[in-house]
C-alpha atoms as an extended CHARMM CRD file, in Angstrom:
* protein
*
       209  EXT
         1         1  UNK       CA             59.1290000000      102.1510000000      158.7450000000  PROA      1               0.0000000000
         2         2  UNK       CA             58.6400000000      100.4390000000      155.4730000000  PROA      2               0.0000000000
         3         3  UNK       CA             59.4600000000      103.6240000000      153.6740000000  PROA      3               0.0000000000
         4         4  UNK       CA             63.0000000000      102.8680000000      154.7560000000  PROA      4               0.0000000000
         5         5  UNK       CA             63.6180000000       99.9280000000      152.2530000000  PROA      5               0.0000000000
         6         6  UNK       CA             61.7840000000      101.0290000000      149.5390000000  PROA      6               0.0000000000
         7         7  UNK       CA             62.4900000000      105.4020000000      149.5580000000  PROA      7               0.0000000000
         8         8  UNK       CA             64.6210000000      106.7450000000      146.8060000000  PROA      8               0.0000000000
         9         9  UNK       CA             65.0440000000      103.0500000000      145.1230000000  PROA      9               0.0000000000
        10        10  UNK       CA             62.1150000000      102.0410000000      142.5080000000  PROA      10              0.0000000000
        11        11  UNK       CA             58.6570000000      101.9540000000      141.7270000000  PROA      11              0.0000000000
        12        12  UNK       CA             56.7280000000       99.0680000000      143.2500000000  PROA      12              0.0000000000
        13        13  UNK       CA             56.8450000000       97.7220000000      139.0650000000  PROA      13              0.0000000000
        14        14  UNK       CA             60.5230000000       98.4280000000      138.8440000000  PROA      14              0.0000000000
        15        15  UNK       CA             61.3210000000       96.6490000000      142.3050000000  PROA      15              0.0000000000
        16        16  UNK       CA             59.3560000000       93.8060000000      140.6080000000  PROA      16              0.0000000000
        17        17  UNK       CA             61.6450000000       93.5240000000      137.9070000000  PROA      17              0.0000000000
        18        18  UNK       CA             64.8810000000       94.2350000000      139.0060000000  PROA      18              0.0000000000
        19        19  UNK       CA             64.8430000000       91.6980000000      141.5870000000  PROA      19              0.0000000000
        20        20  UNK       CA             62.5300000000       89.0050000000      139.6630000000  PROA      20              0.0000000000
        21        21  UNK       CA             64.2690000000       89.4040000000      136.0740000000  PROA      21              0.0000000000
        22        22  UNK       CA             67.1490000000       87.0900000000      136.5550000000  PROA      22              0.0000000000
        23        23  UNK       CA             64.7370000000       84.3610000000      137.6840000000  PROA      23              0.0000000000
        24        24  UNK       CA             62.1590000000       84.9760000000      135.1410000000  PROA      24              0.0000000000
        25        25  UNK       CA             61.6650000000       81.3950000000      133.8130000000  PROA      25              0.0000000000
        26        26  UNK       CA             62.0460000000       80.3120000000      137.4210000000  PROA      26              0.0000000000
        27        27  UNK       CA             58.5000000000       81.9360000000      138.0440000000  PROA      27              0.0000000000
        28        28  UNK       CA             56.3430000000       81.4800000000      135.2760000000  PROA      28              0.0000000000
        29        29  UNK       CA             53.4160000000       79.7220000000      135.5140000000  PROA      29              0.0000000000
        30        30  UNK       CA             53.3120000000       76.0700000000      134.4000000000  PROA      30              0.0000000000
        31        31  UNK       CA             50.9990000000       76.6490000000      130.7330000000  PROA      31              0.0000000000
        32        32  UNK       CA             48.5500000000       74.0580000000      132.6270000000  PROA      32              0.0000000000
        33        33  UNK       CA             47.4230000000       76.9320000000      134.9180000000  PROA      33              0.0000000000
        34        34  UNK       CA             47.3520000000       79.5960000000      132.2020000000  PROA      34              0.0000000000
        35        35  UNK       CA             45.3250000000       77.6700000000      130.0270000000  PROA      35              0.0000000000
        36        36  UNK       CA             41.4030000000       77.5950000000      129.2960000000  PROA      36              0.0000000000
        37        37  UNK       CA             41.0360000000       74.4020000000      131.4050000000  PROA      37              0.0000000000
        38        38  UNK       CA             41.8180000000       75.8580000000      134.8440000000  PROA      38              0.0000000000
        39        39  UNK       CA             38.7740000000       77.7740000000      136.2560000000  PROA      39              0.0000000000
        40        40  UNK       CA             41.0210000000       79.5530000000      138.1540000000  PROA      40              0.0000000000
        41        41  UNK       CA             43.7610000000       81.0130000000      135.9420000000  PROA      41              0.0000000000
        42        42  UNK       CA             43.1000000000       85.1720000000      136.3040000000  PROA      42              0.0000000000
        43        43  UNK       CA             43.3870000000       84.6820000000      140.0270000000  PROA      43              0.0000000000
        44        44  UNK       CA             46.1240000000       82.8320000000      139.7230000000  PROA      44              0.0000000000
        45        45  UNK       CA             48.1040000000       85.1160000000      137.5740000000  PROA      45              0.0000000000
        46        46  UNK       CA             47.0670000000       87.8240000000      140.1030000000  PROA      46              0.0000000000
        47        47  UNK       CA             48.1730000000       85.7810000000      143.3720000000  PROA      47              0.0000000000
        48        48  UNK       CA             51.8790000000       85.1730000000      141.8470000000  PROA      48              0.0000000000
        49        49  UNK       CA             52.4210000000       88.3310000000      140.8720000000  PROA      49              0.0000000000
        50        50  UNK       CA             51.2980000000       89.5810000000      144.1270000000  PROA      50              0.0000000000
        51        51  UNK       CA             53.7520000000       87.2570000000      145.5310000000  PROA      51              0.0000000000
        52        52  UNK       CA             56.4120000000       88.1280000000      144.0100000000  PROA      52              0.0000000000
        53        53  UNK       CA             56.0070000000       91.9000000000      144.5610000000  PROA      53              0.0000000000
        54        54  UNK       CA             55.7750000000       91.4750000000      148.2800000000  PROA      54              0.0000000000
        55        55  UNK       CA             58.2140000000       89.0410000000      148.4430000000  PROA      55              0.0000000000
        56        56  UNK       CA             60.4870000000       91.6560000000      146.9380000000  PROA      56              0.0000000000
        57        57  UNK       CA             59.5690000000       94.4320000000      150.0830000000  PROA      57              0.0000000000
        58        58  UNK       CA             61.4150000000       91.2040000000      151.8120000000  PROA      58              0.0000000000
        59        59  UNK       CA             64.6050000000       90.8550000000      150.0550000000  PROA      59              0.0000000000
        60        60  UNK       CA             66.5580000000       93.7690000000      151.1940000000  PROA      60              0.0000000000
        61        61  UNK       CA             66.1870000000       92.8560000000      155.0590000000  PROA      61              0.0000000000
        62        62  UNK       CA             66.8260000000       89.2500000000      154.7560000000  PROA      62              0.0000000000
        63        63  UNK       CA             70.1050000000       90.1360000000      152.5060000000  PROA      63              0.0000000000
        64        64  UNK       CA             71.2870000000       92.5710000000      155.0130000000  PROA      64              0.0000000000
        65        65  UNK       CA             70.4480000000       91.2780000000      158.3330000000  PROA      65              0.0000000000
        66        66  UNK       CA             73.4310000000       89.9030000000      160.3340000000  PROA      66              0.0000000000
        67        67  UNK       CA             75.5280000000       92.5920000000      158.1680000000  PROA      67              0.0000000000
        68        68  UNK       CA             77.2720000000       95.6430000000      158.8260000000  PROA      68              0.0000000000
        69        69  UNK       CA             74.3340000000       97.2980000000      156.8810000000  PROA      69              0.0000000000
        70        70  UNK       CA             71.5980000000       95.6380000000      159.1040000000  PROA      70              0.0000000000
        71        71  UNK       CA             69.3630000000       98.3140000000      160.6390000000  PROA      71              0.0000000000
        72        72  UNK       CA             67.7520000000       98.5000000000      164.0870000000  PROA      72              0.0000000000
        73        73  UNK       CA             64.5540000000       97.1530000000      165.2540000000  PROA      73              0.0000000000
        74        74  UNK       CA             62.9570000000      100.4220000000      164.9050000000  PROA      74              0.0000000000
        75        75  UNK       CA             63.9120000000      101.1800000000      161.1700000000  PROA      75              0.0000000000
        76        76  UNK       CA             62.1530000000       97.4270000000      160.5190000000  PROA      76              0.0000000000
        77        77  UNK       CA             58.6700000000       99.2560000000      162.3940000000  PROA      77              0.0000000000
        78        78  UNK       CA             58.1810000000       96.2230000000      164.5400000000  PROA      78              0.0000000000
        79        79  UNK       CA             54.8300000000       96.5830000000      166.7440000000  PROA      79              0.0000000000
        80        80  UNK       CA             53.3820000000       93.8780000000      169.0270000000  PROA      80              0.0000000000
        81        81  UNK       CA             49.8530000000       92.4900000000      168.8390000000  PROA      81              0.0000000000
        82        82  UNK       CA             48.6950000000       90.2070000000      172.2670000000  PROA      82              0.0000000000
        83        83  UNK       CA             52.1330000000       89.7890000000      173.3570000000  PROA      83              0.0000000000
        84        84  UNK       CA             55.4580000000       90.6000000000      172.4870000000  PROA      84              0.0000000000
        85        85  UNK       CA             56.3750000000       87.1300000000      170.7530000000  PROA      85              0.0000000000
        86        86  UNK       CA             53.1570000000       87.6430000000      168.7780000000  PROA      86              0.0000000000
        87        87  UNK       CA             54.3990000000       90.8880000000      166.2420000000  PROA      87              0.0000000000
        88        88  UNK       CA             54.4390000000       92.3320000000      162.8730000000  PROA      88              0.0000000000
        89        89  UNK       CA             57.0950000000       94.7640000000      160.9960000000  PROA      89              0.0000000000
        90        90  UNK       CA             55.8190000000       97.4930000000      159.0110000000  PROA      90              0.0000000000
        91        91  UNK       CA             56.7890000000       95.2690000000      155.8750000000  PROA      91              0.0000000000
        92        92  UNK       CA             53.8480000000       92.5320000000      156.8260000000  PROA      92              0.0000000000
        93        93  UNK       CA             51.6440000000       95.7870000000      157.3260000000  PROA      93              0.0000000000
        94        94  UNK       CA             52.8220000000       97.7150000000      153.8540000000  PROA      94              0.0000000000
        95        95  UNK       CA             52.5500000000       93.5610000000      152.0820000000  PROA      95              0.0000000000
        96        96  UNK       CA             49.4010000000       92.8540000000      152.8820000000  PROA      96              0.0000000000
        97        97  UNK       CA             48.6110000000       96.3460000000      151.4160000000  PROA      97              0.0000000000
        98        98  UNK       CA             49.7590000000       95.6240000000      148.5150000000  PROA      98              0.0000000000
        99        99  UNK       CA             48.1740000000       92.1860000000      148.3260000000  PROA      99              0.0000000000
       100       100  UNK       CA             44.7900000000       93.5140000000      149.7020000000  PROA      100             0.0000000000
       101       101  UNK       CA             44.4020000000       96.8190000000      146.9860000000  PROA      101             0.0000000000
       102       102  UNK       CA             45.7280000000       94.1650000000      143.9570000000  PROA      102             0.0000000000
       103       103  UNK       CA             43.1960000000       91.8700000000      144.8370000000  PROA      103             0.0000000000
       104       104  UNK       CA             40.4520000000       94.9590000000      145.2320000000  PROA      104             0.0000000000
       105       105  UNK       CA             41.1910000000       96.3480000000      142.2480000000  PROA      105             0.0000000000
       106       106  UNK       CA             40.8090000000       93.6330000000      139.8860000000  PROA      106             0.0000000000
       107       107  UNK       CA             37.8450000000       91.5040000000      141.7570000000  PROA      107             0.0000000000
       108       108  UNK       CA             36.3890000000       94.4060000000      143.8160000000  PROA      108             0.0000000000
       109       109  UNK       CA             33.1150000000       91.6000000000      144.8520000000  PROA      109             0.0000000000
       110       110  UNK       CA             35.6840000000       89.4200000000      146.3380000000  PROA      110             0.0000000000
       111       111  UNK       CA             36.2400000000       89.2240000000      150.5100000000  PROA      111             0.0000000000
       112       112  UNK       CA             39.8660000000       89.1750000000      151.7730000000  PROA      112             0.0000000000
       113       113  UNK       CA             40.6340000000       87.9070000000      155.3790000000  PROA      113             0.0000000000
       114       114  UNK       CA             44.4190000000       89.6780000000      156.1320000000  PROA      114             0.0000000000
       115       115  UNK       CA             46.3040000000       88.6890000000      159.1390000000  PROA      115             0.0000000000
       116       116  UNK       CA             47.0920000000       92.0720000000      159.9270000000  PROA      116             0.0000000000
       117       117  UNK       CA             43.9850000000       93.1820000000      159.1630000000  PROA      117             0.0000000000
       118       118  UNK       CA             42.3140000000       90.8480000000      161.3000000000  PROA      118             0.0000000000
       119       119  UNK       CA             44.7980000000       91.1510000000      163.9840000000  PROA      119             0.0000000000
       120       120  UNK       CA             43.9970000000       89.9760000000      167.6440000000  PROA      120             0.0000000000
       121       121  UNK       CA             40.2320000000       90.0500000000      166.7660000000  PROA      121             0.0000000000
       122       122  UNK       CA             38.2390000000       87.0980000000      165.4510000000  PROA      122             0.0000000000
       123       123  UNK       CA             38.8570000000       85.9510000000      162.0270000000  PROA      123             0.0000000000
       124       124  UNK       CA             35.3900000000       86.1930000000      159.9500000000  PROA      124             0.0000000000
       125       125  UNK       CA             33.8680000000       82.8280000000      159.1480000000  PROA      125             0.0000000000
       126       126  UNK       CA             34.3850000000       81.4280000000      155.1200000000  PROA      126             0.0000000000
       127       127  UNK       CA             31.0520000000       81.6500000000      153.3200000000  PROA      127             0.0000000000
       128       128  UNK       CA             30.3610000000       80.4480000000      149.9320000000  PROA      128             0.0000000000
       129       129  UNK       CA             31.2080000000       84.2470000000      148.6570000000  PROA      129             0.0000000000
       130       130  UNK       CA             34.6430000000       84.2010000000      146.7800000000  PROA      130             0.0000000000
       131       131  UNK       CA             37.6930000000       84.7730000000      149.2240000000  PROA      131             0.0000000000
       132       132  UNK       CA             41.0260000000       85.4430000000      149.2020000000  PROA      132             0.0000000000
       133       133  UNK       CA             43.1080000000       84.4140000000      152.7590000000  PROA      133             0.0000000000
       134       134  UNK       CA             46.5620000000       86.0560000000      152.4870000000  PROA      134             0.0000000000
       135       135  UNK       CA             49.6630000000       86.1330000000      155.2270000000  PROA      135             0.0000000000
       136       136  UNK       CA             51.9170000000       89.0850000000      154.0050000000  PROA      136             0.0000000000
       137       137  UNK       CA             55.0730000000       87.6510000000      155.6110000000  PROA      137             0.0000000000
       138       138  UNK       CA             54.2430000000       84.0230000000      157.0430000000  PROA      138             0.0000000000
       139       139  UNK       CA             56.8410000000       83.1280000000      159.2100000000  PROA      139             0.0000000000
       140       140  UNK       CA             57.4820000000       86.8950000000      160.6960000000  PROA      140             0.0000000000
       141       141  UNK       CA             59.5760000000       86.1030000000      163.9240000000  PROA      141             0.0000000000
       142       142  UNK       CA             62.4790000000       83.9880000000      160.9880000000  PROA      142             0.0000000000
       143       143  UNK       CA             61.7780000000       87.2700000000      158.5850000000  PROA      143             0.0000000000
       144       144  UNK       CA             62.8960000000       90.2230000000      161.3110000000  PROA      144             0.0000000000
       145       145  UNK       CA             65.6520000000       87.6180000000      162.4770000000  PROA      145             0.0000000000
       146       146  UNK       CA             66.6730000000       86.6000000000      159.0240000000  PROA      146             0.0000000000
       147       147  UNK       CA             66.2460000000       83.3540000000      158.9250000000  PROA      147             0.0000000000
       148       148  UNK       CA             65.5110000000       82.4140000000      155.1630000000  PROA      148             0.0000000000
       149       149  UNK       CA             62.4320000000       80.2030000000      156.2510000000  PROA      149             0.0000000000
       150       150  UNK       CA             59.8810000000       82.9650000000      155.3450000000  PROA      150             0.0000000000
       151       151  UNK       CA             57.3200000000       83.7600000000      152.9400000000  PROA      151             0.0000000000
       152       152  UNK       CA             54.0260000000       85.2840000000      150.8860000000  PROA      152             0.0000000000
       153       153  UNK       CA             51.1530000000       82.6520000000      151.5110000000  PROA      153             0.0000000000
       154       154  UNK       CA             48.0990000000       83.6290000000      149.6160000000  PROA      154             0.0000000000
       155       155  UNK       CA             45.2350000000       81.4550000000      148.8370000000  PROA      155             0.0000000000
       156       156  UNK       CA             41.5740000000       81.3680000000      147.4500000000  PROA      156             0.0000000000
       157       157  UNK       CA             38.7150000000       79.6600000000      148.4280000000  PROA      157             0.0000000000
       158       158  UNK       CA             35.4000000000       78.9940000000      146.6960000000  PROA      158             0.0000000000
       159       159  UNK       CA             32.0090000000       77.7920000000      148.4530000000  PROA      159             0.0000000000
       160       160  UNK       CA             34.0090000000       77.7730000000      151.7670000000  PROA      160             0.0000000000
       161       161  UNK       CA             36.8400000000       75.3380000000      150.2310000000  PROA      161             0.0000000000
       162       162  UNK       CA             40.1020000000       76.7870000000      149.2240000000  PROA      162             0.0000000000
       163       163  UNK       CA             41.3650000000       76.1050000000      145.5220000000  PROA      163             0.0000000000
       164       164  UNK       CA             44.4220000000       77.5310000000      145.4860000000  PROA      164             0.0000000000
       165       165  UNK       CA             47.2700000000       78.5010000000      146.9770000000  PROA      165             0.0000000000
       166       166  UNK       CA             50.3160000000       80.5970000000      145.9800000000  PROA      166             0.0000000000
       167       167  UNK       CA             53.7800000000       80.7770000000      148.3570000000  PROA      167             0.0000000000
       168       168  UNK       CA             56.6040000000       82.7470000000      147.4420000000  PROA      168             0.0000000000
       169       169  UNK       CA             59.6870000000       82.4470000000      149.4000000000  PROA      169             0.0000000000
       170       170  UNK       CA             62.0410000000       85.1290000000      148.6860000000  PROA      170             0.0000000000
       171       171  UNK       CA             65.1290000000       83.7820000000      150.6300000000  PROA      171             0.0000000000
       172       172  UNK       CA             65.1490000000       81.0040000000      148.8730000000  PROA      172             0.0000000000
       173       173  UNK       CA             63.8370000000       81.8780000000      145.6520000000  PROA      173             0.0000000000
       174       174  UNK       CA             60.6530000000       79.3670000000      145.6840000000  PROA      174             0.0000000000
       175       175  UNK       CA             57.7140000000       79.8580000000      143.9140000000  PROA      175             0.0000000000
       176       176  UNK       CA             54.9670000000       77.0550000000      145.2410000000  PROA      176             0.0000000000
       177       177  UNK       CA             51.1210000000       77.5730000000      143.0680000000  PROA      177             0.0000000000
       178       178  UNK       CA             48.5520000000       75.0040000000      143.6500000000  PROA      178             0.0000000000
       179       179  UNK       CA             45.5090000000       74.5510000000      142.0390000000  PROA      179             0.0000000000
       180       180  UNK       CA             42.2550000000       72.1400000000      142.7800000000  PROA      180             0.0000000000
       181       181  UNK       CA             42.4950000000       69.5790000000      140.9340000000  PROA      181             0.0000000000
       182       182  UNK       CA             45.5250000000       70.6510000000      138.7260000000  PROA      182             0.0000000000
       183       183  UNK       CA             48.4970000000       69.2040000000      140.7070000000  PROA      183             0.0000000000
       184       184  UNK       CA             51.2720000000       71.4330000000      142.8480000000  PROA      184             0.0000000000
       185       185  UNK       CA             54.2190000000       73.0400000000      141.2820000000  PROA      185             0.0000000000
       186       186  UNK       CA             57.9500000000       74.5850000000      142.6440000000  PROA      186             0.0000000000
       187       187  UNK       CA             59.1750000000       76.7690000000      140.3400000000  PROA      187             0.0000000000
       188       188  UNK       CA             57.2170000000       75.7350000000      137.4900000000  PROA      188             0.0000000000
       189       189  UNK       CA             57.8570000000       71.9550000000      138.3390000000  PROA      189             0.0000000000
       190       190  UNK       CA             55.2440000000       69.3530000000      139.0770000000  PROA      190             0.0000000000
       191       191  UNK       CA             55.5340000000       68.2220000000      142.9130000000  PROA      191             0.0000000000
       192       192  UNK       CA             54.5320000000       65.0330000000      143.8890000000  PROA      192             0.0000000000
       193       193  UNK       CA             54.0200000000       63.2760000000      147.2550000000  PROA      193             0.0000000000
       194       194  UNK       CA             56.3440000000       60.2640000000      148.2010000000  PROA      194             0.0000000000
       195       195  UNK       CA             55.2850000000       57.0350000000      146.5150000000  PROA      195             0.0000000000
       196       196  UNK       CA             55.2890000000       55.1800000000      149.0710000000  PROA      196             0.0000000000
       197       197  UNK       CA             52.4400000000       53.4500000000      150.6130000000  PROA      197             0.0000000000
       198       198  UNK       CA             54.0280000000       51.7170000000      153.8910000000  PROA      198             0.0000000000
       199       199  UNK       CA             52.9680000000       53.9310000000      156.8870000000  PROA      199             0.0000000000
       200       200  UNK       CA             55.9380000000       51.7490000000      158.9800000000  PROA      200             0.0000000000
       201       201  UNK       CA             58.6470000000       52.8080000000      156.9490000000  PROA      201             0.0000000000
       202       202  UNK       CA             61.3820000000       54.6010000000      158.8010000000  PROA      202             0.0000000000
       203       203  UNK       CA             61.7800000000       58.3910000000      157.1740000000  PROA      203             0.0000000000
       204       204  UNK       CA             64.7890000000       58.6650000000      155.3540000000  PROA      204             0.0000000000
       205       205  UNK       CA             67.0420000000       61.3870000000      157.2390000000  PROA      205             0.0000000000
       206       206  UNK       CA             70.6850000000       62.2650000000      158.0830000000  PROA      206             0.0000000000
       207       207  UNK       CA             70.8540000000       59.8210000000      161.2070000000  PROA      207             0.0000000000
       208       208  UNK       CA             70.2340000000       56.5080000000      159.4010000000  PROA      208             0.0000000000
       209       209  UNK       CA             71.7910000000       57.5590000000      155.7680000000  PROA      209             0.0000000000
């Protein structure tokens, strides 16, 4: 199980910072979001740095996979849900954990809707009460087959609407936080849509460069 990647290594605090340290600037939030002016700034100091703890239960699969020290199927706790393609490793199970009890402990009024948690059964409706929607490991089947196109999605909603949203792709080392309102940032860097207004413009790819 989960146990596996994290026994007789760190504290959950320590894992935080040996893996996050040398990225440090990388991840801080943009001063925008920590500032007065965003209504949303406690929860979205507590999304990232839920993030980036769960995103660091990731790391040492997607490092060793395809390795000589990759470890078997069973090691990686992998149960099925309705089917076999549809699945989750004991790391989604032990992240949303995480995710769930940080987001408990400092807004204890707030509803959480979990994938795991939810399962197979019916995902509750939104209300207008204060909710957090988190996906431990988005992207499971490219996480247990390390592929690097996998991540913590976490995201709060208000009055049924969500407004904001926190990703943090380990693999890659991308930090995405979105607020209502207050623009999208990578890494600390504004992200803007494509300027471009003409819907009949060819996309730019690797065929027609």
């Amino acid at each position: 199980a989960v146990s596996y990647y994290l026994r007789g290594k760190t504290t959950e605090k320590e894992q935080e910072g040996a893996y996050m340290n040398a990225d440090n600037e990388k991840y801080k939030i943009p001063p925008s979001l920590t500032s007065s002016k965003c209504p949303y700034r406690s929860e979205v100091a507590l999304a990232v740095r839920l993030a980036l703890r769960a995103g660091s239960n990731m790391i040492h699969h997607i490092e060793n996979k395809g390795t000589d020290l990759e470890h078997s199927e069973e090691e990686l706790g992998i149960s099925t849900k309705s089917n076999e393609a549809d699945f989750a490793t004991a790391i989604d199970v032990e992240n949303e954990r995480l995710i769930m009890d940080g987001i408990k402990s400092q807004f204890p009024a707030h509803a959480i809707i979990g994938e795991e948690s939810v399962g197979t059964g019916t995902v509750p409706p939104l209300t207008h009460d204060p909710t957090w929607i988190c996906d431990p490991i988005d992207g499971t089947t490219n996480f247990a087959s390390g592929m690097p196109l996998t991540c913590v999605s976490i995201a709060f909603c208000v009055n049924g609407e969500p407004v904001l949203g926190v990703a943090f792709a380990p693999a890659t080392r991308e930090l995405y936080v979105a607020v209502k309102g207050m623009g999208a940032y990578r890494n600390g860097r504004r992200i803007r849509s494509s300027s471009s207004t003409d819907l009949n413009a060819p996309a730019k790819t690797l065929s027609n460069a």
